[in-house]
N, C-alpha and C positions, 0 to 999 in steps of 0.2 A: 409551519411550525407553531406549535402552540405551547406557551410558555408558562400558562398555569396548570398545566400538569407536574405532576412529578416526576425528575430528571432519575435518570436509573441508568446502571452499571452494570452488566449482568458477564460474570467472566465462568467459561466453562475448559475446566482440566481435565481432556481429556474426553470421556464423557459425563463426568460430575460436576454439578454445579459447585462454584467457589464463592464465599462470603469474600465480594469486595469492600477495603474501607478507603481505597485511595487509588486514582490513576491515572496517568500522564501518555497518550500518545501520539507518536511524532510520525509525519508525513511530509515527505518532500519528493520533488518531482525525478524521476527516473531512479528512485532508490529503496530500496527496503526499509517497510517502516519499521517503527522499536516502541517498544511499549514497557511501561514500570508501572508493577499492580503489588498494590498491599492486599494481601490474601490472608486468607485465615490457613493455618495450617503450613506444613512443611513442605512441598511440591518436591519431587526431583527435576534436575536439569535434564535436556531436553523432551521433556511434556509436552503435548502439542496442548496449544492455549488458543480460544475462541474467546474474543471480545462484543458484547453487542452493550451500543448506548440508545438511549430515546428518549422523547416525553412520551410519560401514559403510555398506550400502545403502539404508539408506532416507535419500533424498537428497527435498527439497522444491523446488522455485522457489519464489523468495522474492521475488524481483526483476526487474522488466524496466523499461526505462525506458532514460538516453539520455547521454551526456558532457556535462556540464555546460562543465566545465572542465580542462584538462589540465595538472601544474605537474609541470617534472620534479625527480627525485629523485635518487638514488646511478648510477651509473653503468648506463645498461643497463634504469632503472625511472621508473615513472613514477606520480606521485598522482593518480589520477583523482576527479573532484567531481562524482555524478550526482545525477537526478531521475527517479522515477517516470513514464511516459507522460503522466498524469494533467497534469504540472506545466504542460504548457501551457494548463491553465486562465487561467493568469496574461493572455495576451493579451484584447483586445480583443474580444467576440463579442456582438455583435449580434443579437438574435431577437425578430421579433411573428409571431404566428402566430393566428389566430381558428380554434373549437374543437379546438383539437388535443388527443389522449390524452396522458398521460404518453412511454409509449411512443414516440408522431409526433412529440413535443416532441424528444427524446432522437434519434431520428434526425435531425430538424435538425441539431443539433449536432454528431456523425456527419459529416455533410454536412458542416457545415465546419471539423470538428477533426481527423477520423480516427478521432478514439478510440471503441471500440465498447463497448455497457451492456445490462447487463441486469437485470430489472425483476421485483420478484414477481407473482405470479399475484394481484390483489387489487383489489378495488373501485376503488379510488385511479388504479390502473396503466390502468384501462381507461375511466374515464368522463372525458367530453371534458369539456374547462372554458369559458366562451365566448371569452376569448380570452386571450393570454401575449404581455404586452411586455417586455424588459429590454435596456440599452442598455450594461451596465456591461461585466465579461469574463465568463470561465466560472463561475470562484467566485462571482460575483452571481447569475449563472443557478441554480447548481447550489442557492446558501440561498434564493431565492425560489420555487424547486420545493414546499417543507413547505406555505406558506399558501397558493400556487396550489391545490395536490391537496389540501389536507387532509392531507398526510403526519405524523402524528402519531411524531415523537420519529427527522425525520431521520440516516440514515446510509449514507453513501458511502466507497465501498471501490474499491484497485483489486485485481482477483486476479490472483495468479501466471499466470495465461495474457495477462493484457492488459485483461481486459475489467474493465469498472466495474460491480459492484454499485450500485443506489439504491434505495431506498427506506425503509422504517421499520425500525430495530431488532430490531425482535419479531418481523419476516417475514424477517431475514438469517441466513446460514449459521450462524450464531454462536448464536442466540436459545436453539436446543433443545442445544445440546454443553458443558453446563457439563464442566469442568477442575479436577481434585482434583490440587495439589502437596502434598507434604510438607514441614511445617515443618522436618523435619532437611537441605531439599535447599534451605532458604533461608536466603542471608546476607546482609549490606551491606543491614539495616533501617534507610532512613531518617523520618526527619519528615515529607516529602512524598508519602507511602504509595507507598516503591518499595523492590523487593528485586532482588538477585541471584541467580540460578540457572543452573544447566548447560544449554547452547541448545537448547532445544524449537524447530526450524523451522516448525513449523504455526502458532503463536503468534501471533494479530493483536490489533490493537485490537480489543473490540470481546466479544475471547473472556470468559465469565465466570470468573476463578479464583478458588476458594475463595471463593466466594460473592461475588466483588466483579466486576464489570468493567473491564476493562482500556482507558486510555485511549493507553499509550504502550507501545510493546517499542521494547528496542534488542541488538542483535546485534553483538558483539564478541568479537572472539577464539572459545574456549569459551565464551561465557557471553550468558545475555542476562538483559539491567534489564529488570522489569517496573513499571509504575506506572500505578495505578489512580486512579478518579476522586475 
């Protein structure tokens, strides 16, 4: 990370680049992230919205997902209130299937969400179970995934390209990259084991720092909150 570069916001509606003048986004572990961007311009609700922050050039996606809600602001701007792809969990979704993989399961879903997942290479992920009922929405489907498979110590992601990580902790992206900060590069120590630092884009739930796990990042301004479990 290099901190004398200049910090940059780069938010794209749709496929147009958007003047950002403000923005706040929230990550926490096993949940769709949400994001509030002052924007130039009127947006409509559900826009699909790409977020990339960096220094200088190295620029990350950080964010894809969709308008929540649109509330205007000062002359010319506008507050926008997103959600991760992911967040249409929240509807309705129905699935029985008899022996399906992890995998077939997950395309179901697919099938009727859109959203697209990817799966580690692992005993869990491949062997069929004799059959998957749930009647609730996606978040039901997605926490009865652990006891169906066996999935020991559940974790769901969505990545910066769209696609959703599932399955165990110890086989996600995260597992093998621990993360050394320096304590001179953290402030705003609270009680709730969270700190402030200068925004590292790559940052997710999920990542280990300084030997802890992280169950929440948030991105604001220059800065982002970290807080662990």
């Amino acid at each position: 990370m290099t901190t004398n570069n200049k910090f940059l916001c780069r938010a794209y509606l749709g496929k147009d680049k958007a003047k950002v003048k403000s923005h706040r986004i929230v990550f926490s572990e096993n949940t769709p992230g949400r994001c509030e961007l002052s924007v130039e311009g009127s947006p409509e609700p559900n826009t699909i919205i790409a977020v990339d922050l960096g220094w200088g050039d190295d620029i990350t996606r950080v964010f894809l997902g969709y308008i929540e809600r649109v509330q205007p602001a000062e002359k010319g701007w506008s507050k926008v209130f997103c959600r991760e792809l992911a967040a249409i969990f929240y509807k309705p979704l129905n699935i029985i299937m008899r022996h399906p993989t992890l995998m077939q399961l997950l395309s179901e879903v697919t099938n009727k969400t859109g959203l697209q997942f990817v799966v580690p290479e692992k005993a869990y992920s491949k062997t069929a179970i004799p059959c998957f009922f749930s009647d609730g929405n996606g978040y039901r489907v997605i926490d009865e995934l652990a006891p169906a498979f066996s999935i020991d110590g559940l974790f769901w992601q969505q990545q910066g390209n769209g696609q959703i990580f599932v399955g165990s902790w110890k086989d996600s992206f995260w597992a093998d990259k621990p993360v050394t900060i320096p304590s001179a590069l953290m402030t705003n120590h609270t009680a709730n084991k969270s700190v402030k630092i200068p925004a590292i884009p790559k940052l997710k739930p999920g990542v280990v720092v300084n030997g802890l796990r992280l169950v929440g990042v948030e991105f604001e301004g220059t800065e982002a909150k970290l807080t662990w479990m």
